[in-house]
C-alpha positions in Angstrom: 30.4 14.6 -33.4 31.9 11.0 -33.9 28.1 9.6 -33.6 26.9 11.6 -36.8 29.4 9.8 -38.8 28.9 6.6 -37.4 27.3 3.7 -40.0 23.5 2.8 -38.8 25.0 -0.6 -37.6 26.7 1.5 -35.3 24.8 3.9 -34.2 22.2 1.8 -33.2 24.3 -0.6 -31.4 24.6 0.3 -28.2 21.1 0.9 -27.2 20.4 -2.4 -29.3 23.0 -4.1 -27.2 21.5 -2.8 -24.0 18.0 -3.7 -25.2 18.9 -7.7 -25.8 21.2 -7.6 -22.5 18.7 -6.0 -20.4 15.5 -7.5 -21.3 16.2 -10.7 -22.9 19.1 -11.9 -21.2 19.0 -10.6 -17.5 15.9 -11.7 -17.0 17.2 -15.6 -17.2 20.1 -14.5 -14.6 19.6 -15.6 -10.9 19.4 -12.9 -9.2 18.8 -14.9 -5.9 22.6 -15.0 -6.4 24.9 -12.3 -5.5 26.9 -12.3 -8.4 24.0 -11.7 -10.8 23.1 -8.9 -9.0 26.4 -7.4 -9.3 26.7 -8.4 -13.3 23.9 -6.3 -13.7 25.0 -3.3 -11.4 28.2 -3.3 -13.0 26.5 -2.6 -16.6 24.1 -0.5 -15.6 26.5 1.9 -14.2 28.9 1.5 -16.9 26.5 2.8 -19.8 25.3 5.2 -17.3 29.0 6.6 -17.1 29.6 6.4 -20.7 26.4 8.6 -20.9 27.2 10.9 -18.0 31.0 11.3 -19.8 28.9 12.8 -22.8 26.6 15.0 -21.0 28.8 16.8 -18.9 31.7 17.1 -21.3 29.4 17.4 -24.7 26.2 19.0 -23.5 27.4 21.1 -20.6 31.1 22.4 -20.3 31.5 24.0 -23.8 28.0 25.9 -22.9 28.2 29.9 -23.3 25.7 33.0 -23.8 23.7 34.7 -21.6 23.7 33.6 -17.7 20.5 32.5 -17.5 20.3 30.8 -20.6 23.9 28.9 -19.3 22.5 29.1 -15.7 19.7 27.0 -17.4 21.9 24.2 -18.7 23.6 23.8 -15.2 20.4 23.7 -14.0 19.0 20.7 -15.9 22.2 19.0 -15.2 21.6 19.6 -11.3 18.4 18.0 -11.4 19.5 15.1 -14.1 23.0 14.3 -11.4 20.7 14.2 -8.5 18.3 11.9 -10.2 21.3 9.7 -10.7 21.9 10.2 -7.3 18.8 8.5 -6.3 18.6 5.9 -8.6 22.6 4.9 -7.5 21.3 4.5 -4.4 18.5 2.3 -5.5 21.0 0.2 -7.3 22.7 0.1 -4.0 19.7 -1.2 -2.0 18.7 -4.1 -4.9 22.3 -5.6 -4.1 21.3 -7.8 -1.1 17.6 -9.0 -0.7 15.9 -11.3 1.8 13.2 -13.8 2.2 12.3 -14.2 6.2 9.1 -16.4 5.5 10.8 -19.4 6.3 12.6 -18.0 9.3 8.8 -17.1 10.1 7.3 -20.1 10.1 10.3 -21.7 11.9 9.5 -20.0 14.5 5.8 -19.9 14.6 6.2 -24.0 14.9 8.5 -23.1 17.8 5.8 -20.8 19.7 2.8 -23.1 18.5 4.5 -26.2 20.6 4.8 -23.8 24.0 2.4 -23.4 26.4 0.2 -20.2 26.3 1.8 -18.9 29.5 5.4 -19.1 28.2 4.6 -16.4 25.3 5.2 -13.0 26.2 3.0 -10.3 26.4 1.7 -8.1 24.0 -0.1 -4.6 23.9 -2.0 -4.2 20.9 -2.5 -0.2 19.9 -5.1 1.1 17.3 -4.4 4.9 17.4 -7.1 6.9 16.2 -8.3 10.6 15.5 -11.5 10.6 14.0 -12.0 7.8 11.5 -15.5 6.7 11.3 -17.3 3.6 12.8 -17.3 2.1 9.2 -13.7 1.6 9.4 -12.9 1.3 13.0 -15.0 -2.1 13.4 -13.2 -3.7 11.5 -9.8 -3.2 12.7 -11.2 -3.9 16.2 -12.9 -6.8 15.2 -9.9 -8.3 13.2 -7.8 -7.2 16.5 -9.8 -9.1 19.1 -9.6 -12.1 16.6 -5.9 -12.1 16.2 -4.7 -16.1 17.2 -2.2 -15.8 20.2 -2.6 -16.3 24.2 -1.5 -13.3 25.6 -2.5 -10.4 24.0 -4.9 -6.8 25.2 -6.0 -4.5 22.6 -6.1 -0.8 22.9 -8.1 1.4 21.7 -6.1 4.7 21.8 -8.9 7.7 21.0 -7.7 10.9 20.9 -10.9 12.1 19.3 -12.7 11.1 23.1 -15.7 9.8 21.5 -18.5 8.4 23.6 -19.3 5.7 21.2 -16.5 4.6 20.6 -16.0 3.7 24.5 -19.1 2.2 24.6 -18.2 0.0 21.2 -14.7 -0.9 23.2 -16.5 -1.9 26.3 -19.0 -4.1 24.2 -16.2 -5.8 22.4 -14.3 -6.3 25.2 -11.2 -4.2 24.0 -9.3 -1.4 26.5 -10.3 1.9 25.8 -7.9 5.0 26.7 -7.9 8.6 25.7 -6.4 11.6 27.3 -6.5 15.5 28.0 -5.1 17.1 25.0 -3.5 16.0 21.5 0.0 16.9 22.2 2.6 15.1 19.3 -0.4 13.5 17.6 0.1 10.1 16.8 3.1 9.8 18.6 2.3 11.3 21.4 -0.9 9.3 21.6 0.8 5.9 21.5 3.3 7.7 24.6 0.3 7.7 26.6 -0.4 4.3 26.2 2.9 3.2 27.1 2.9 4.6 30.3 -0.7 3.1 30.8 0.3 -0.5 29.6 3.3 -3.0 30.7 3.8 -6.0 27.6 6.7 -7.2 27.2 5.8 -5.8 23.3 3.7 -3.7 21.7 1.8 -4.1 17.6 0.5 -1.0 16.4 -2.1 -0.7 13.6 -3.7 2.5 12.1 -7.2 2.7 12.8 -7.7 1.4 9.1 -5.4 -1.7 9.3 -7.1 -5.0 9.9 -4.6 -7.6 11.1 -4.6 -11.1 10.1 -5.3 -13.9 13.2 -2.2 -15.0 12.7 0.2 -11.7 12.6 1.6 -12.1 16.2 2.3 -15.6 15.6 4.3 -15.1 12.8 6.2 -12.1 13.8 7.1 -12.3 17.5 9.9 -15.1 17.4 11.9 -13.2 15.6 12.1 -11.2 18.6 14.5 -14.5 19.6 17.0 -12.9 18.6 18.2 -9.8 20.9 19.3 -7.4 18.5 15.9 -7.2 16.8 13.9 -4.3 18.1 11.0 -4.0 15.5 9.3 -6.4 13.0 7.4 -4.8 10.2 5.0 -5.8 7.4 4.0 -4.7 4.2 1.2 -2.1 3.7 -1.4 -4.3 1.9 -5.0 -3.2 0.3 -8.1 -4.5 -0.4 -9.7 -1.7 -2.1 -8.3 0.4 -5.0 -5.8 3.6 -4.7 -6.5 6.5 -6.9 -4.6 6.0 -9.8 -6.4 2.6 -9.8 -9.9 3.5 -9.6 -9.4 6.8 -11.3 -7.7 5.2 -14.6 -10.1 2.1 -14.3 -6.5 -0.4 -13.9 -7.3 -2.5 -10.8 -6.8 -5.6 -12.8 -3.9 -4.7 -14.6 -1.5 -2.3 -12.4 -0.1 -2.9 -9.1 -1.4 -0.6 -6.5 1.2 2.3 -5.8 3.2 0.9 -2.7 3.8 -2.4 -4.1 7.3 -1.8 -5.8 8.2 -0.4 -2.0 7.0 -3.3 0.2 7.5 -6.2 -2.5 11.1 -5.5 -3.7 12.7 -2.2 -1.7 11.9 -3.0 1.6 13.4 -6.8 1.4 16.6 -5.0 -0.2 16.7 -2.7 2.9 15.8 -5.7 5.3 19.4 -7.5 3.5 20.9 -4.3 4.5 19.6 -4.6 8.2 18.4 -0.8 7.2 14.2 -1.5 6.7 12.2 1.1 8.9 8.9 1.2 10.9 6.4 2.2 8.7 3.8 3.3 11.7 1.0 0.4 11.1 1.4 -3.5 11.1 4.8 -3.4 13.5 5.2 -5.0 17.0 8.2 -3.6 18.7 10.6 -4.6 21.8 9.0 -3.0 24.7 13.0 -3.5 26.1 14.4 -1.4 22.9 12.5 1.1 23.8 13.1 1.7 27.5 16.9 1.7 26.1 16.1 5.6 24.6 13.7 7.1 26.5 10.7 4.4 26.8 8.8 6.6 24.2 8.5 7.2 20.8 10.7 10.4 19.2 8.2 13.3 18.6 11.2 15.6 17.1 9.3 14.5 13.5 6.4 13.6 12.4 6.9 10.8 11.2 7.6 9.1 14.3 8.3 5.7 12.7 11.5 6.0 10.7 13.2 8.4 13.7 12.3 5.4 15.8 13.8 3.2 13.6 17.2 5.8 13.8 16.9 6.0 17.3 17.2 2.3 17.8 19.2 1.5 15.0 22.2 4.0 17.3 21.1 1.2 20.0 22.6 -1.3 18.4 18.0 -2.5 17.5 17.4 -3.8 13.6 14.4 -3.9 12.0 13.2 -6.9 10.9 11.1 -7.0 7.5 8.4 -10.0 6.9 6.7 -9.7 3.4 4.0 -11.6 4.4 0.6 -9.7 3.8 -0.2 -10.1 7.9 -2.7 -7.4 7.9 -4.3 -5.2 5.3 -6.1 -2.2 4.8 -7.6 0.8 2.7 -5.3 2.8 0.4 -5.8 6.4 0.4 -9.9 6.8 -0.9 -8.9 9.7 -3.1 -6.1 12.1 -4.2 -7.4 14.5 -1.6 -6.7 11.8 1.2 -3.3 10.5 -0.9 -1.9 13.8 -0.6 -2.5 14.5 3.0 -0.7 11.3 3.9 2.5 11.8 1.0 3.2 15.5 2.3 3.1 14.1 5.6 5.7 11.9 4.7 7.4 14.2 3.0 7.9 16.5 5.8 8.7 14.0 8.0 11.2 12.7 6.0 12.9 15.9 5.2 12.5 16.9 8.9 15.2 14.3 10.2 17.8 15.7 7.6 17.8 18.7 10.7 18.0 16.3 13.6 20.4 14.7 15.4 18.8 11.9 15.2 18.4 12.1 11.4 20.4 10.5 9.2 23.4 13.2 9.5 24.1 12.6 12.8 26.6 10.8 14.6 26.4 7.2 15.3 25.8 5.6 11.7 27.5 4.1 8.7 28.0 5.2 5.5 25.3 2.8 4.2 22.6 3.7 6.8 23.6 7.3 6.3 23.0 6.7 2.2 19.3 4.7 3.4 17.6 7.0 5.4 19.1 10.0 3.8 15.5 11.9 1.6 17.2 11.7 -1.7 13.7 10.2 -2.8 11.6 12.8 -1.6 14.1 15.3 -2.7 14.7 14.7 -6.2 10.9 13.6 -6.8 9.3 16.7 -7.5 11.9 18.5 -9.4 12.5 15.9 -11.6 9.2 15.2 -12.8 8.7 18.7 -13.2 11.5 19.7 -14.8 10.7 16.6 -17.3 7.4 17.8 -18.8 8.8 21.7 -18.0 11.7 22.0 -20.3 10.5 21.0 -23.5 7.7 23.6 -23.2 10.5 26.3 -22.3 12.8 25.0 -25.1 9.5 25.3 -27.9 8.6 28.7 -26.3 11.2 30.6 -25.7 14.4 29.0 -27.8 16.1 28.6 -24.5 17.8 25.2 -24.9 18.8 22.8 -21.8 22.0 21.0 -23.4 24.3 21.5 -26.4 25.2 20.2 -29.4 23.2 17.5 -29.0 22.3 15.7 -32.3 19.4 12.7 -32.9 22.3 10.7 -33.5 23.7 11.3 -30.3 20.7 10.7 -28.4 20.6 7.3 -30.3 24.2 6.6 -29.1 24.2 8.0 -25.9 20.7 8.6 -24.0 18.2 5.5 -24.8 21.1 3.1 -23.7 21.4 4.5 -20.3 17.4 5.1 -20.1 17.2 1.7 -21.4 19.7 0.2 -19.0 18.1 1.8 -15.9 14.7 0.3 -16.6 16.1 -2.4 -18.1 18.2 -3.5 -14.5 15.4 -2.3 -12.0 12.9 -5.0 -14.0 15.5 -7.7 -13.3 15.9 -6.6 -9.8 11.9 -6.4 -9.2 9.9 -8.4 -12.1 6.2 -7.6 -12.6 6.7 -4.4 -9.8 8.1 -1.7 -12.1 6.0 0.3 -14.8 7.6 3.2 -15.7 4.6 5.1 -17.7 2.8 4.1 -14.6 5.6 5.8 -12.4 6.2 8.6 -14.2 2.5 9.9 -14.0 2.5 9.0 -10.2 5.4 11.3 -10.2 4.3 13.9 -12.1 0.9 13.7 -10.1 2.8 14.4 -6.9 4.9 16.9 -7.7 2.8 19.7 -7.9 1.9 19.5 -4.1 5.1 17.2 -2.7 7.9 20.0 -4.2 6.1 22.7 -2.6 6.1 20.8 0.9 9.5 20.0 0.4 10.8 23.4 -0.4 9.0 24.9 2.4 9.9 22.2 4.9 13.8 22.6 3.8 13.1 26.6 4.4 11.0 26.0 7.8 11.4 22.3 9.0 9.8 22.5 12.4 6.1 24.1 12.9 4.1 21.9 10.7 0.8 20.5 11.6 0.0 16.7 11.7 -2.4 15.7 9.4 -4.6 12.5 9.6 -4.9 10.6 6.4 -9.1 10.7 6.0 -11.1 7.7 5.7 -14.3 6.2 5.2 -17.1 8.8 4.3 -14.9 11.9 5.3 -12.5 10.8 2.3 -14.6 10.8 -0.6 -15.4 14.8 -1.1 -15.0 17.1 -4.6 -15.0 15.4 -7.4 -11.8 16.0 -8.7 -8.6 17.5 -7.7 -8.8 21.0 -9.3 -5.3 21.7 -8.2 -3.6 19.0 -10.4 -6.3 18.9 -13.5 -6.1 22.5 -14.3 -2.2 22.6 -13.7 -1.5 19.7 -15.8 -4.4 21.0 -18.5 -2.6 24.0 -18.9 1.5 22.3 -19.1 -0.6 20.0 -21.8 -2.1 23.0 -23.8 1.0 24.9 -23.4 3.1 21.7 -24.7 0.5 21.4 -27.9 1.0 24.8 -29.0 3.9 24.9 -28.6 4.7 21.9 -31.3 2.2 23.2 -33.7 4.3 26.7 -33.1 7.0 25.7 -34.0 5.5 23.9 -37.7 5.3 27.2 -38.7 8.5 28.7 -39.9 7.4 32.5 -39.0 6.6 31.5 -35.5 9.0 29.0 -34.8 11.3 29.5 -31.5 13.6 26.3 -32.9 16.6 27.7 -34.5 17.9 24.0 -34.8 15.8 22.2 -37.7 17.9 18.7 -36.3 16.8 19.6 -33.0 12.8 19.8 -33.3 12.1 15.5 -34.5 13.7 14.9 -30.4 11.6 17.9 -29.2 8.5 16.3 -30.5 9.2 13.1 -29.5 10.1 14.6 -25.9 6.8 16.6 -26.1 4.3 13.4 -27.2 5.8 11.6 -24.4 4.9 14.5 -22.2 1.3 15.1 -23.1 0.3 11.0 -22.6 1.7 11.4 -19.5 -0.4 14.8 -18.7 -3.4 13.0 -20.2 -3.5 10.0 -18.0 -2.3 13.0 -15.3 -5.6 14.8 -15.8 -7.8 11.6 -15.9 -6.1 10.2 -12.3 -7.2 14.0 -10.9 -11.1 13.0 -12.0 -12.2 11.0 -8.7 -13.8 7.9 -9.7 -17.3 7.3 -8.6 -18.2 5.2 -5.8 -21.5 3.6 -5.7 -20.7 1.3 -2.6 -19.4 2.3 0.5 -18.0 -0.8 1.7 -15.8 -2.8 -0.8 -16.9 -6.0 -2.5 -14.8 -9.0 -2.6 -15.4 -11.7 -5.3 -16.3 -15.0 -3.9 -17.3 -18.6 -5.6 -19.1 -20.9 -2.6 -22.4 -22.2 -1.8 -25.4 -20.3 -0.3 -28.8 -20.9 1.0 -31.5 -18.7 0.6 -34.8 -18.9 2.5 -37.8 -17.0 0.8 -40.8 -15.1 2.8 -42.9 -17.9 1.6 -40.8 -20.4 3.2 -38.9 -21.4 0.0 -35.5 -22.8 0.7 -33.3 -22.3 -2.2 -29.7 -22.9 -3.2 -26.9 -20.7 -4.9 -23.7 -19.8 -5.6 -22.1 -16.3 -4.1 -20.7 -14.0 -6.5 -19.4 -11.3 -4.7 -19.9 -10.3 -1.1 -18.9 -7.3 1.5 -20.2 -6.2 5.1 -23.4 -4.8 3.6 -24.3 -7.3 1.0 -23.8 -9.6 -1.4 -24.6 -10.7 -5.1 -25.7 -14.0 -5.8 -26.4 -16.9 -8.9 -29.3 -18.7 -9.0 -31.7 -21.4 -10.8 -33.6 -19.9 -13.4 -36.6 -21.0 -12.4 -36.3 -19.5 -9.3 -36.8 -15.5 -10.5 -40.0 -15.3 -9.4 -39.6 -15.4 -6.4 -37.2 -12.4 -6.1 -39.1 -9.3 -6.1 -37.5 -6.2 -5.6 -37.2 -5.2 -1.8 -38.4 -8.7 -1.0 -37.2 -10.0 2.2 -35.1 -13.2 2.6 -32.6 -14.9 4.9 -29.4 -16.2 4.2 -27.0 -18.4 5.1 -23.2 -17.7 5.0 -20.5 -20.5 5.5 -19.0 -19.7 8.7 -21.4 -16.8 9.5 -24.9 -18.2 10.1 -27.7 -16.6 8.5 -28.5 -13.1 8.0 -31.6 -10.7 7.4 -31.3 -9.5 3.5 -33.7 -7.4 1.1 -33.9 -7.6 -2.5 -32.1 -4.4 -4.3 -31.1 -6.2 -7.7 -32.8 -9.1 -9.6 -31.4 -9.4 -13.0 -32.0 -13.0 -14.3 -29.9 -15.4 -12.2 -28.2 -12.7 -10.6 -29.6 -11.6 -6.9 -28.5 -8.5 -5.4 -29.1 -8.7 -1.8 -28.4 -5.8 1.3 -27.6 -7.0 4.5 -29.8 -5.8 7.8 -27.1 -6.5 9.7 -26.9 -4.6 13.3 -23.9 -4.9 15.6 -24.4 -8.6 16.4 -22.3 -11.6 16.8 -23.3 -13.0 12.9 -21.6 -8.9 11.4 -18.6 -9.7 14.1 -18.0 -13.3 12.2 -18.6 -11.9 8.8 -15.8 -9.1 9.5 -13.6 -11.7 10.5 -14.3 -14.0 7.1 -14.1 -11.3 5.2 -10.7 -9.5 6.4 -8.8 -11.4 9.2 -7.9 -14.9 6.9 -9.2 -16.6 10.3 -11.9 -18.6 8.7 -10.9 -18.8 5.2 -11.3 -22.2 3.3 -9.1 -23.1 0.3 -11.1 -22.8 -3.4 -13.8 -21.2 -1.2 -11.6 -18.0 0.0 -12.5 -14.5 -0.7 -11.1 -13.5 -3.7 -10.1 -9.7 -4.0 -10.4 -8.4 -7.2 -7.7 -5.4 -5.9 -4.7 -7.4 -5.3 -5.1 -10.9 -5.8 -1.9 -12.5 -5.8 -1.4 -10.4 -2.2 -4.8 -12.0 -1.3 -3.8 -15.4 -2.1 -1.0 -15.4 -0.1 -3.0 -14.5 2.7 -5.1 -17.3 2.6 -2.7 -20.3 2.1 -1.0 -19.1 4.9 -4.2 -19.6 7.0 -5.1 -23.3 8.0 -8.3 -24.7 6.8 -11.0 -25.0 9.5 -14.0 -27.6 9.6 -17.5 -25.4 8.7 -20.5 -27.5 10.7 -23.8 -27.0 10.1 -26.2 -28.5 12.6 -29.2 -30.4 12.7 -30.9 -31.6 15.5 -28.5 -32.9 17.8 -26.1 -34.8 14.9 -23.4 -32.4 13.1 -21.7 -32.9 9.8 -20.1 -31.2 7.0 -22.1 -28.7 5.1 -21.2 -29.9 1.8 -23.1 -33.3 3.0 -26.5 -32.2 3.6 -28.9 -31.9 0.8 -30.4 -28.5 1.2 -34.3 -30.3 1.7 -32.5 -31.8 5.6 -31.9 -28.6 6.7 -34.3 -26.9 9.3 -34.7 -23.5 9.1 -34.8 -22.2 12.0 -38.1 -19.3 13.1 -35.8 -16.7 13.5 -32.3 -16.0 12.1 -29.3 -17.2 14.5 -25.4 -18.6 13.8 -25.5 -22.1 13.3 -21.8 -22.8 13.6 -21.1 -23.7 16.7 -17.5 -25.2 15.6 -16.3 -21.3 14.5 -18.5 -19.6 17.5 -16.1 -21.4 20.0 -13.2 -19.9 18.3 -14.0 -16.6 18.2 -12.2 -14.6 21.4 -13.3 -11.4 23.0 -16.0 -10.2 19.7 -17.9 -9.7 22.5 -17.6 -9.6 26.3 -17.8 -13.1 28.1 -21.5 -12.5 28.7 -22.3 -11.8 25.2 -20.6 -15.0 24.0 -22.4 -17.2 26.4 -25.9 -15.8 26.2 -24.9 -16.4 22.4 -24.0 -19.9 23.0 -26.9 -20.5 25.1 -29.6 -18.7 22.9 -28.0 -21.6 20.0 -28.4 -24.7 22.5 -31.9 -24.1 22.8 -32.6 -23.3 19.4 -31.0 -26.7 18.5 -32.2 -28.8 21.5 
């Protein structure tokens, strides 16, 4: 081969030319512009040709012997061209992007300047199964909070729960339910179209707390006619399983960040982005135009709407703008539930007319929405930690005349220039360690659901992704540790094997340094595999978000003390503290605090550890838990430097809360107001029992409670001040 005889200069050329071009140089393009994102297309997919060129005509086409050991070469190459496939299409995707923030608040100043009456209508649908009240509250809450004139929320239970009526009724929100559970989640949100008339309707999972200010930025866009759906991103405030499991909050993105952040907008530029089921609002006119229902053929309801429409001549609009967030799957268990569902759907619609084979669509919808992803996903990673161990065990090789040299010359560059152009096209979103094991982790139950869905696509139960308590069960998924313990043993062995000359299954002494390599590769990636599989413990059951603004404590003896919040969720919070306070901190002692923008709340000592306070809410279903659900997750009543910091996904957090207008916090005295921050802690009266004292944020808070709640609230707070 040319390679072996090539000088070192030469031989380590190309992938050294790659290396400086992709990550030193592409990085400084603009690739705002189009013609940077075409330079870097272009070379991509011209070492990945010059690489192809040598593996088919090198590698493959001489191949003889046996037919499975040649069947096995094909094989590899199959799996290796439809990889190529998927990642061609990727490349495809990054060539247009948009930004529709702008456009969004364009149009929010344009609905902000009309009266409350001219805004259309809008039905606002929580589906649920049987998520708990733990996580339900808050999306109801956050819901009945959202800042817009003419909105109803709907609660759509198809688990017919008593308490969950009553909660509805108590917040004010519609309740509706019905006979049977036919087309799950789809069919669920039919009901409620039949029993509602907006002019639109939002849906959010049961899990999914919008922000107040979601239907103000998403609704003009329905200006324009041809706009059917507006979607946001999938946002998180507590950790997914490879983040909690691997200990990486801090330092890796959460899983569905490189698909909301930088696919999704690529889609958006190519008018092909897709209903993703939660955090939409859709055209209520779009959909009389095919049937006035959502398609049950799949289930995944959401991206055959989005084909349905799209046939109508509807787009789908994408905003990423974090207008609503939520909880990532609370373990592997609950992960894979909601990825096979996916899956299925996904590969569902390849049978449908709908789908994206039918007629009606272009080629570059068709290439979109075709499952090229979920296809090539399992096998690949498979296949990737698979045929080393086959190769070390039983000699059977997956190429031909391949030579360190070559791989040098040929294979890093095109590896390097893959990674290389999808970090330019999505900076700080792509870790390809951290992918690889995501893949590899999802294999073993995604190929199986694929293969059996491609066998057998209709018949398959919908699944709801579990939440809350019901998600956190075994303590490890014994269907991917032991799997992936095994492939890692078996990959060990098989090195050390073949060290010894007797044993060894290597006939090609050139051949075994790329082998190891391969195999090292293979067994970090099963390691961090095995440890993702190990469910992480949970010591809290609601998540803590990490917070720097004042407090006020009042003591059992009538102490009134000052600190500093360090962390705080719905059930408690930890705060600092003067030194010389510790004393009076024993453990289960009972206090009262005061939140900005909440009032004050019953609390008992769990924690006292120097200047650090660990405090548990007793907080019943009561106006003060309504106001901290919507501090905590809507963005309603967040305040610059004092906003909730999420130690999850911060940069997504701080987006959220600069889109959110400050609001004045009042604490009252007597019958004189003023800013909190003005009143020395020694003029505040502490009131005989606790109560909200902010009347400014009470009067801004619509529908947490039925008109009669609000006003016995109100009136219970006048008399306490007068």
């Amino acid at each position: 081969m040319q390679a072996m005889t090539l000088p070192l200069s030469q031989l380590f050329a190309p992938m050294l030319g790659i290396f400086a071009a992709m990550y030193l140089l592409a990085p400084t393009f603009p690739v705002a512009r189009l013609w940077a994102r075409v330079a870097v297309f272009v070379a991509v997919w011209l070492v990945v040709a010059r690489y192809l060129e040598w593996r088919i005509f090198t590698t493959v086409l001489p191949a003889s012997g046996t037919w499975y050991q040649v069947g096995w070469i094909w094989f590899c190459l199959f799996v290796e061209l439809l990889t190529f496939a998927d990642q061609f299409i990727l490349y495809l995707i990054f060539l247009r992007r948009t930004d529709r923030s702008s456009e969004a608040a364009e149009h929010e100043r344009r609905l902000r300047n009309l009266p409350g009456d001219a805004l259309p209508s809008v039905d606002v649908f929580i589906p649920t199964y049987d998520e708990p009240l733990e996580v339900l509250e808050k999306t109801i809450t956050g819901a009945l909070c959202l800042d817009y004139p003419n909105f109803q929320v709907w609660v759509l239970d198809d688990g017919r729960r008593p308490w969950l009526k009553e909660l509805c009724e108590h917040k004010g929100a519609g309740y509706l339910t019905r006979a049977d559970h036919v087309n799950a989640k789809a069919g669920n949100l039919n009901h409620a179209l039949t029993k509602t008339n907006g002019e639109f309707f939002a849906i959010f999972d049961a899990d999914f707390v919008p922000q107040c200010n979601f239907l103000m930025r998403t609704i003009g866009f329905f200006a324009d006619p041809k706009i059917g759906i507006v979607q946001c991103p999938h946002v998180f405030y507590n950790e997914d399983p490879m983040q909690a499991n691997l200990g990486l909050h801090r330092g890796l993105p959460d899983e569905q960040r490189f698909f909301f952040d930088s696919i999704m907008p690529a889609r958006d530029g190519w008018d092909g982005a897709f209903c993703c089921g939660s955090n939409s609002i859709t055209r209520r006119a779009a959909l009389r135009a095919v049937g006035d229902a959502l398609p049950t053929e799949s289930i995944t309801e959401d991206i055959l709407l989005t084909l349905v429409l799209l046939r109508k001549g509807y787009i789908t609009r994408y905003l990423r703008e974090p207008l609503a967030i939520g909880l990532a799957p609370e373990s592997l268990a609950a992960f894979f539930v909601q990825r096979q569902r996916w899956a299925r759907g996904a590969i569902q619609t390849l049978y449908l007319a709908a789908g994206p084979l039918g007629r009606g669509l272009g080629l570059m919808h068709r290439l979109l929405f075709f499952p090229t992803h979920w296809l090539s996903l399992g096998v690949r990673a498979l296949m990737v930690v698979v045929v080393p161990i086959v190769f070390m065990w039983t000699g059977i090789t997956p190429v031909i005349d391949v030579t360190p040299e070559s791989v040098f010359y040929y294979l890093f560059p095109a590896i390097l220039a893959l990674n290389g152009g999808i970090s330019c096209f999505a900076p700080h979103k792509h870790f390809p360690l951290a992918a690889q094991v995501s893949a590899t982790i999802q294999s073993f139950k995604l190929l199986p659901t694929v293969l059996a869905t491609l066998v057998k696509p209709k018949g398959h139960a919908f699944k709801v992704t579990p939440k809350g308590a019901a998600a956190r069960g075994a303590s490890y998924a014994s269907e991917i540790f032991w799997p992936a313990a095994a492939l890692m043993a078996l990959t060990i062995i098989g090195l050390v094997l073949n060290t010894i000359p007797e044993w060894r299954m290597i006939d090609h002494p050139a051949a075994f340094p790329m082998v190891a390599f391969w195999s090292i590769v293979n067994v970090v990636v099963l390691f961090f595999v095995c440890m993702t599989s190990l469910q992480a413990r949970m010591p809290r059951t609601e998540e803590r978000f990490e917070i720097d603004e004042p407090i006020l404590i009042s003591t059992a003896g009538g102490e009134l003390l000052s600190g500093r919040i360090k962390d705080i969720s719905l059930a408690g919070a930890g705060f600092l503290t003067d030194s010389g306070a510790s004393g009076l901190f024993g453990r289960a002692a009972p206090l009262r605090v005061h939140i900005m923008q909440v009032g004050w709340i019953d609390a008992t000592v769990v924690q006292h550890r120097g200047q650090l306070v660990g405090v548990k809410f007793n907080l019943a279903r009561s106006l003060e838990r309504d106001l901290l659900i919507r501090k905590l997750f809507t963005g309603a009543l967040l305040r610059g430097n004092n906003a909730v910091s999420c130690s999850v996904n911060r940069a997504m957090f701080k987006k959220i809360w600069s889109m959110n207008a400050q609001l004045p916090h009042v604490v009252t005295k007597g019958a004189q107001s003023a800013p909190a921050e003005c009143l020395p802690a020694e003029s505040l009266v502490i009131p005989p029992r606790p109560r909200t004292d902010d009347l400014a944020h009470l009067a801004g808070v619509r529908s947490l409670h039925p008109t009669s709640s609000i006003e016995s609230s109100l009136g219970r707070l006048a008399e306490a001040v007068s």
